[in-house]
N, C-alpha and C positions, 0 to 999 in steps of 0.2 A: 726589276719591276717593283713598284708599288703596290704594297699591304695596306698600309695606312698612310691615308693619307692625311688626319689628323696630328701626326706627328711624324712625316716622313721616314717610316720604316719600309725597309727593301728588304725584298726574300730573301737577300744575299746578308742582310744585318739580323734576320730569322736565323737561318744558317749558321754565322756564326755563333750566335748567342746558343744554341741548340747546341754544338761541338764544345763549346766554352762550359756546358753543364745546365744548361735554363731547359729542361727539357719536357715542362710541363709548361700549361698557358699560363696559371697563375706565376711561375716564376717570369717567362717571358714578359706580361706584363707587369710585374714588378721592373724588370732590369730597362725594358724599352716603352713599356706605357700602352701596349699597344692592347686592343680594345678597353680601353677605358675612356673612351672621351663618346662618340659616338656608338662605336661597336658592330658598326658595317666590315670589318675588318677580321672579326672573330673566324667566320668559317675558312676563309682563304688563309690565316695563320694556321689553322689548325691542320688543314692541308700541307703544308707548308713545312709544318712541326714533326706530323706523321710521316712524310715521304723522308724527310733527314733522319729520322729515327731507323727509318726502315733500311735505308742506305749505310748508316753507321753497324747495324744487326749486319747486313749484307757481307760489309768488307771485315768485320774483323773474324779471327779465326777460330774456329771450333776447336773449344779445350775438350781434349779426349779425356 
């Protein structure tokens, strides 16, 4: 799906960028530009950001 549609970014290129280490907005937008042009796009990334974080927290495994 479409994030931005200013610069064609797709949850699945959030995603990546988020597993690759962009794990904050400001790097996000650094890497893909993404709310910088209009900025309608900001809260659906940040969803977007948060749920892959939460999923990365999820799968990896509890150091005893």
């Amino acid at each position: 799906m479409y994030i931005c549609i200013c610069h064609g970014v797709t949850d699945n290129k959030i995603k990546h960028a988020v597993e690759n280490g962009a794990v904050t907005m400001k790097l996000l937008a650094q890497e893909l530009k993404v709310g910088s042009q209009c900025g309608k796009c900001c809260k659906c990334t940040k969803r977007v950001l948060n749920n892959k974080l939460i999923e990365i927290v999820e799968e990896s495994p509890v150091a005893a």
